[in-house]
C-alpha positions in Angstrom: 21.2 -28.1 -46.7 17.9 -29.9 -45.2 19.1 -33.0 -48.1 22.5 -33.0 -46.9 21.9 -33.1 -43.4 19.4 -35.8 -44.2 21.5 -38.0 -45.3 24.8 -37.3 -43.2 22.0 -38.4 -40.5 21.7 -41.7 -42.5 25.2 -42.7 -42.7 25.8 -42.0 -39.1 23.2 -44.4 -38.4 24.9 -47.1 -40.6 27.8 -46.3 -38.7 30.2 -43.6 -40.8 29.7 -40.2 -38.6 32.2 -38.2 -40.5 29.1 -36.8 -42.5 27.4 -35.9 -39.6 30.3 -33.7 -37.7 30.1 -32.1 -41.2 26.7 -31.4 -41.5 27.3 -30.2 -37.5 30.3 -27.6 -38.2 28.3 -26.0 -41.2 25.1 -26.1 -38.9 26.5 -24.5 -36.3 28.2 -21.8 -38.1 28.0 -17.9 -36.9 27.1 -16.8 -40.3 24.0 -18.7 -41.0 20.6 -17.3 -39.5 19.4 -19.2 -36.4 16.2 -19.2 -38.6 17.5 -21.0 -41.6 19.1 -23.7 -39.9 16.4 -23.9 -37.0 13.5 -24.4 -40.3 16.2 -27.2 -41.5 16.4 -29.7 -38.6 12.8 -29.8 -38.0 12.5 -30.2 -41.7 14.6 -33.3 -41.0 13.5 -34.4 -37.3 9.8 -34.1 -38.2 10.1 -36.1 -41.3 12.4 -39.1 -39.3 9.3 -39.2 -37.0 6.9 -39.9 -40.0 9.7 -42.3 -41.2 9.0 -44.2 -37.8 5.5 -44.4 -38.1 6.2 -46.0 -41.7 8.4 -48.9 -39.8 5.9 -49.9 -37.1 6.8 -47.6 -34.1 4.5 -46.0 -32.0 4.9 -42.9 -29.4 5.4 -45.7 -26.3 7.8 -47.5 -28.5 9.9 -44.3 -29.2 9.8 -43.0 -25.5 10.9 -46.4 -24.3 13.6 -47.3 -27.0 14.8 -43.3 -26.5 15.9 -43.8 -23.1 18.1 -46.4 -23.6 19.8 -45.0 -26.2 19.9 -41.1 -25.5 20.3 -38.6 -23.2 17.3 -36.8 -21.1 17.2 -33.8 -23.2 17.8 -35.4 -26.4 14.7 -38.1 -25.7 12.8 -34.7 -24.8 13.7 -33.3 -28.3 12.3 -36.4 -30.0 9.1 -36.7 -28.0 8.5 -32.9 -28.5 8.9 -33.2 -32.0 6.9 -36.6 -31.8 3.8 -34.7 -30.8 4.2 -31.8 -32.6 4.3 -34.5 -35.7 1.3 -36.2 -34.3 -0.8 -32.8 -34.3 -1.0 -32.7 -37.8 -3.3 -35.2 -38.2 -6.9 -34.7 -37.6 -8.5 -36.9 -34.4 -10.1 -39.1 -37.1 -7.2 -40.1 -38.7 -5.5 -40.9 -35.3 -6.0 -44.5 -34.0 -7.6 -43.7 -30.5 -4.8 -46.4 -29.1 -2.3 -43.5 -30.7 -4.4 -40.8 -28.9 -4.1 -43.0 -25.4 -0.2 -43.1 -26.0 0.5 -39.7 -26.5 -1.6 -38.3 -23.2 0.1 -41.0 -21.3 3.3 -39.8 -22.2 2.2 -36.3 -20.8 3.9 -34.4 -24.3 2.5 -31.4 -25.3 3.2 -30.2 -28.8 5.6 -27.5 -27.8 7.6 -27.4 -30.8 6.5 -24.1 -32.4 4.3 -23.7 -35.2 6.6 -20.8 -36.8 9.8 -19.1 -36.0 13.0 -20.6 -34.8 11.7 -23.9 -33.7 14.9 -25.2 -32.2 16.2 -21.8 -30.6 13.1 -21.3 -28.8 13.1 -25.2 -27.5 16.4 -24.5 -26.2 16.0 -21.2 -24.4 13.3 -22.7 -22.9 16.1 -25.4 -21.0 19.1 -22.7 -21.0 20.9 -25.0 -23.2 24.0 -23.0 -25.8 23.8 -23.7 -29.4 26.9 -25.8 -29.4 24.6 -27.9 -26.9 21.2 -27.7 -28.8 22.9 -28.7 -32.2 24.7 -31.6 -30.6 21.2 -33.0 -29.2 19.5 -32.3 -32.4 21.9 -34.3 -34.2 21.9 -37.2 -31.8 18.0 -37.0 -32.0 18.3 -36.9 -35.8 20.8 -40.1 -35.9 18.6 -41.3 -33.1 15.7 -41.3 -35.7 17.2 -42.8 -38.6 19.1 -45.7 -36.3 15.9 -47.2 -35.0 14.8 -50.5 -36.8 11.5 -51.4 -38.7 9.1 -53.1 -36.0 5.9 -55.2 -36.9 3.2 -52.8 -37.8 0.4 -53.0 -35.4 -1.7 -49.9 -35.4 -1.9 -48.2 -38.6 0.2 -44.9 -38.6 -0.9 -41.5 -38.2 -3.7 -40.4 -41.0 -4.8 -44.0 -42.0 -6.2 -45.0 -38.8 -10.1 -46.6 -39.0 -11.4 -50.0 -38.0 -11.1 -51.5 -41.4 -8.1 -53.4 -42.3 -6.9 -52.5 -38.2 -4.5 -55.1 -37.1 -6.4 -56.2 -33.8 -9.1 -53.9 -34.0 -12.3 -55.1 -32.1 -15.9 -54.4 -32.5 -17.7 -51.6 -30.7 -19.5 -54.4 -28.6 -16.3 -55.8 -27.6 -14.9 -52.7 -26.9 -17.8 -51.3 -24.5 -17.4 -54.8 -22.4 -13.8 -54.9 -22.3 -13.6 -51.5 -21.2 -16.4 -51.6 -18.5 -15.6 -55.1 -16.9 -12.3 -55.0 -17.8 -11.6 -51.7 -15.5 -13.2 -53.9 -12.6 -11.0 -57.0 -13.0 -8.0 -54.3 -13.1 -9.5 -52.4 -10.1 -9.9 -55.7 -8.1 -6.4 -57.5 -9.1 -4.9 -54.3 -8.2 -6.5 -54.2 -4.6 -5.8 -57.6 -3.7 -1.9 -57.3 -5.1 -1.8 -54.1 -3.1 -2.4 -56.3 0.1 -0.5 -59.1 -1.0 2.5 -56.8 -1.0 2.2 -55.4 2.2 1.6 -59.0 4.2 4.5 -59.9 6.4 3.1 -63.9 5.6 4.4 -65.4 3.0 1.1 -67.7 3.0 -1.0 -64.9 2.9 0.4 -63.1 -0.3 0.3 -66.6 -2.3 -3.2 -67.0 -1.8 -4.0 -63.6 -2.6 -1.3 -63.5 -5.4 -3.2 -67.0 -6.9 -6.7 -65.3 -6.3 -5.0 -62.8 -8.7 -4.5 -64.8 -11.4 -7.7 -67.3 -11.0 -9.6 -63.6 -11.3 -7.5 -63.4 -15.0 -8.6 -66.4 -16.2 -12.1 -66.3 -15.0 -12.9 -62.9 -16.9 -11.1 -64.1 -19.9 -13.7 -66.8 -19.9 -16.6 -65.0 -19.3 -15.6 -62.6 -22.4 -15.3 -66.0 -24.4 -18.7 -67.1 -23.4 -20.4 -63.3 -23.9 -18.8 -63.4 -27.9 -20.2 -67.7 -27.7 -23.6 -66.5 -26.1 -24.2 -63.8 -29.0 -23.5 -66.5 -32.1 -26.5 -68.7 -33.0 -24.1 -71.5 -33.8 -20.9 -72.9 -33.2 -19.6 -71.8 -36.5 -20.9 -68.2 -35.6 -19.1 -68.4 -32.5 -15.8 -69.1 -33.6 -16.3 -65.8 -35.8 -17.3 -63.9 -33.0 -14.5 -64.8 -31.0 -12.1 -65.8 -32.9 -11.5 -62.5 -35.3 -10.1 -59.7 -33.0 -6.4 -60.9 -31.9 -4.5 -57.8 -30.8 -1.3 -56.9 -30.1 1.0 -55.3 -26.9 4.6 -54.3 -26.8 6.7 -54.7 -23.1 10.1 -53.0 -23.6 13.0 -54.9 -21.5 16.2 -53.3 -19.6 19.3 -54.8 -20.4 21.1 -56.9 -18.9 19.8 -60.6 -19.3 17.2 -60.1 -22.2 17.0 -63.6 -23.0 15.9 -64.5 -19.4 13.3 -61.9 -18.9 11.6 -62.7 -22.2 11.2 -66.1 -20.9 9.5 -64.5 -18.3 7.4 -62.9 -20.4 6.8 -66.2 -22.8 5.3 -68.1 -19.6 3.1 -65.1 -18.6 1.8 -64.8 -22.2 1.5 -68.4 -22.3 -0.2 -69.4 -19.1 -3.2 -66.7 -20.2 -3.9 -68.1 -23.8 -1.2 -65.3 -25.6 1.8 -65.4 -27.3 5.0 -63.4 -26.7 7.8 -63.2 -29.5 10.8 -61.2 -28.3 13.5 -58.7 -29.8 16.8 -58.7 -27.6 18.4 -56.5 -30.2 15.6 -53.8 -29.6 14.5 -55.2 -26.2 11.2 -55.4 -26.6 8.7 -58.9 -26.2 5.3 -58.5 -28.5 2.7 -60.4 -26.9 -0.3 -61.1 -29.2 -3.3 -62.4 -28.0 -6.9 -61.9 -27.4 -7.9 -58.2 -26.5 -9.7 -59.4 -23.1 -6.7 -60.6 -22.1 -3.7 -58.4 -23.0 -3.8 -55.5 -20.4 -3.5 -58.3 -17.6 -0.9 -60.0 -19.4 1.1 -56.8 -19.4 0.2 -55.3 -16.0 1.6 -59.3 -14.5 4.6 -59.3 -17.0 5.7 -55.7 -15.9 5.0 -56.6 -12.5 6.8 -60.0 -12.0 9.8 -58.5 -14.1 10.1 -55.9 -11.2 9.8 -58.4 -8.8 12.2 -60.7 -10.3 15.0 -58.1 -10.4 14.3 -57.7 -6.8 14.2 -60.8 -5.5 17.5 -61.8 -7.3 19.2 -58.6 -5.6 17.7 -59.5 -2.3 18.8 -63.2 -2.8 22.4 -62.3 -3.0 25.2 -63.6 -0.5 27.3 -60.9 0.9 30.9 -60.7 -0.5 32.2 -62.3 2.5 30.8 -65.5 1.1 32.4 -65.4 -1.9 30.1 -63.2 -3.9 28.8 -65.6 -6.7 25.6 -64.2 -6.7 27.3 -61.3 -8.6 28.6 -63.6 -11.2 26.4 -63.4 -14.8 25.9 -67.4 -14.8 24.4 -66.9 -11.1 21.7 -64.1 -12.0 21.1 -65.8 -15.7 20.3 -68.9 -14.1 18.1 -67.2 -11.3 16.0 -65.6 -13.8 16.1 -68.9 -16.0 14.7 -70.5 -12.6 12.7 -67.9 -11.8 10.9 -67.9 -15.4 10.1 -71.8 -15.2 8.6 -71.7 -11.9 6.7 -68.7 -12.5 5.5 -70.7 -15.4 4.3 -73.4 -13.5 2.6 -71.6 -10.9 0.7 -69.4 -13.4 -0.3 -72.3 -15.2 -1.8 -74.4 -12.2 -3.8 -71.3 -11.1 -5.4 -71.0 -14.6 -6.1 -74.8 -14.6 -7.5 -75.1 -11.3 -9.5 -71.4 -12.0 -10.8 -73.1 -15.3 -11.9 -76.1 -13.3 -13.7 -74.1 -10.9 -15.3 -72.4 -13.8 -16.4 -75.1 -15.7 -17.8 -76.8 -12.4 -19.7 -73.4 -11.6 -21.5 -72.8 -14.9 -22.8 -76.5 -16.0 -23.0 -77.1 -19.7 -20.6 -74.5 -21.0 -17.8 -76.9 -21.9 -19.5 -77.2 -25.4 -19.8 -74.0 -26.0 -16.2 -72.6 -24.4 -14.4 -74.9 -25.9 -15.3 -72.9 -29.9 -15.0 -69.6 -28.9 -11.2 -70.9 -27.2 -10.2 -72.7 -30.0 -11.2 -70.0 -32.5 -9.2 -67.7 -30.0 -6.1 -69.5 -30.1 -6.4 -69.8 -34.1 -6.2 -66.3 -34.6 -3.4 -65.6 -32.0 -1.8 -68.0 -34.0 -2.8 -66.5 -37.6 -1.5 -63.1 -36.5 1.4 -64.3 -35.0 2.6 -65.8 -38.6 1.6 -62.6 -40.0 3.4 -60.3 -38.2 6.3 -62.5 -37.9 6.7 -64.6 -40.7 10.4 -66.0 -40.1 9.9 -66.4 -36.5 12.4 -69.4 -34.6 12.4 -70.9 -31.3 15.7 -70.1 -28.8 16.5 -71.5 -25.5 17.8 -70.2 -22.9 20.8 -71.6 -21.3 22.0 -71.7 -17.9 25.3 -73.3 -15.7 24.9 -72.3 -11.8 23.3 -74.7 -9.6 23.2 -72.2 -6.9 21.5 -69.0 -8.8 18.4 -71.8 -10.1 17.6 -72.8 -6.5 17.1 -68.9 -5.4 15.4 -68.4 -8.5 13.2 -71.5 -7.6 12.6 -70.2 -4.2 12.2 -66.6 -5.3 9.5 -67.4 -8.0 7.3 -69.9 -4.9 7.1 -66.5 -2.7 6.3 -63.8 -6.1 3.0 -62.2 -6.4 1.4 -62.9 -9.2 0.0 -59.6 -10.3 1.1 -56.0 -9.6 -0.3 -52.2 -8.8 1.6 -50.9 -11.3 0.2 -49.4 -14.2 0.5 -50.7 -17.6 2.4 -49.4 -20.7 5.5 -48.5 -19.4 8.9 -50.2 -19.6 9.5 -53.1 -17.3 13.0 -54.4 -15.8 
């Protein structure tokens, strides 16, 4: 039974279901113990959560790409049975970035140990066995639907720092993760006031101060990894070998446009995004000091952009364009570019100020950037070896001037969180 309903699971995904409401009629059949078929479908629902671990996902992948795609209880069922899956595994075998997931998340492995699994998961949300089956099957296709993504944190039982895509040194780590709080702390506070001014002028600058405080702590981590080489060869080393990677899931519509928006971001901060508009999801690679900024302004100024562009509108009574796809594609097109530019001057002028502040560090910066950049770019062709270049089109004159404006009055930098799914 566990093999059948395996594979009827399979063939729904690639798109023939009559196996499935097979497998369902026999499953939910009077005359088999709740036991028996309870023992099956975890059988089945455990193993297609290792079979996402083998294809790159992670617990904030399947949370995110799960409520898009299913129903509340069903996206429960998977992240119960995600946890329980993870419990298996010993804490040393669990990449602590795994660890970090799954607490965010807030899953408990409540998916029993013994006993009817499934009928006890169910009584515990009232839900009928017609009901229970149904989301255990949707779960199941769910599971065997989702498509491989680049492997970035090695899966459950082969975690440790050797061979780690973007693993970092314990050094690296303790500074990132004692000055890198700070920078969070502070971007957050000044965001926080730059949303509540009523003056345009006043959110800019603090928005700008935002960024400049980015860039600046991405170059003092450059010039820590430089200051600890004895030599400009040791320095690239140093700073150059611990690219990492991030993963910002998208809501539809407009993909194309708000991966742009992410692109620029990325850009303007010395990363690299490469998106997925079938999954929805933009991987941004680039050095660790710089990543959790990346994401917390991405997230943020994906937010903002969906808000602006309702608050933008025209009213009916004046025709409605702004309702029209070609206005809101071309406002986020707009929107994107500008945000771009903007980002990009307050890293050059912060980098300026930098340079002009701490005399003599060109020379040694310039290494530990370069070496940077080199292995954003070495990962990059590694995880994505048939990568290509898109553009984004757009056709109203009228949506790219509200973009425009909407992107000159944006804060750049939010008090949102990271690791959650933006707009």
């Amino acid at each position: 039974m566990q093999t059948r309903l395996c594979d009827a699971a399979g063939a729904a995904a690639d798109g023939v279901p009559d196996f499935l409401e097979c497998a369902a009629y026999d499953l939910a059949d009077p005359a088999l113990p709740a036991q028996l078929v309870d023992g099956v479908v975890d059988d089945c629902l455990t193993g297609g959560v290792g079979r996402l671990w083998e294809r790159g996902w992670q617990p904030l992948d399947v949370a995110e790409f799960a409520s898009r795609r299913l129903s509340a209880p069903a996206r429960q069922l998977v992240l119960d049975v995600t946890a329980h899956q993870a419990a298996r595994y010993s804490r040393a075998t669990l990449d602590p970035r795994w660890r970090s997931q799954l607490e965010e998340l807030g899953t408990s492995p409540h998916w029993a140990t013994d006993g009817a699994h499934l009928t006890r998961w169910a009584s515990r949300r009232r839900l009928d066995r017609v009901e229970t089956i149904g989301l255990a099957l949707a779960a199941l296709t769910f599971l065997y639907a989702a498509p491989r993504l680049a492997q970035v944190l090695p899966p459950p039982g082969r975690s440790g720092a050797a061979g780690r895509v973007g693993a970092a040194g314990a050094g690296e780590r303790l500074r990132r993760d004692e000055a890198g709080e700070k920078v969070l702390h502070r971007i957050r506070a000044l965001l926080a006031k730059a949303e509540s001014t009523e003056f345009p002028e006043e959110a800019e600058a603090l928005s700008s101060k935002a960024q400049a405080l980015m860039t600046k702590f991405s170059l003092d981590q450059a010039m820590l990894a430089a200051n600890s080489a004895k030599s400009s060869a040791g320095a690239c080393r140093a700073a150059g070998a611990h690219a990492s990677v991030r993963r910002v899931w998208l809501r539809a519509p407009y993909l194309n446009a708000k991966a742009l928006l992410a692109s620029v971001v990325a850009k303007a901060n010395r990363a690299q995004a490469v998106s997925d508009t079938h999954t929805g999801h933009v991987t941004i690679v680039g050095a660790e000091a710089d990543l959790s900024l990346v994401e917390l302004l991405v997230t943020s100024l994906l937010l903002q952009a969906d808000r602006a562009m309702l608050a933008a509108s025209p009213s009916a009574g004046a025709g409605g364009h702004s309702r029209t796809r070609s206005w809101r594609q071309s406002f986020l097109v707009s929107y994107a570019t500008r945000i771009g530019q903007r980002l990009t001057e307050a890293s050059e002028a912060s980098m300026a100020e930098y340079d002009a502040g701490h005399p003599g560090t060109s020379a040694r910066l310039l290494p530990a950037l370069t070496a940077r950049e080199h292995a954003v770019q070495k990962l990059v062709a590694e995880l994505f070896p048939r990568i290509r270049k898109s553009a984004v089109s757009t056709s109203n004159p009228a949506g790219w001037e509200a973009g425009k404006r909407a992107a000159d009055l944006a804060d750049l930098g939010a008090r949102r969180g990271v690791g959650r799914a933006a707009s």
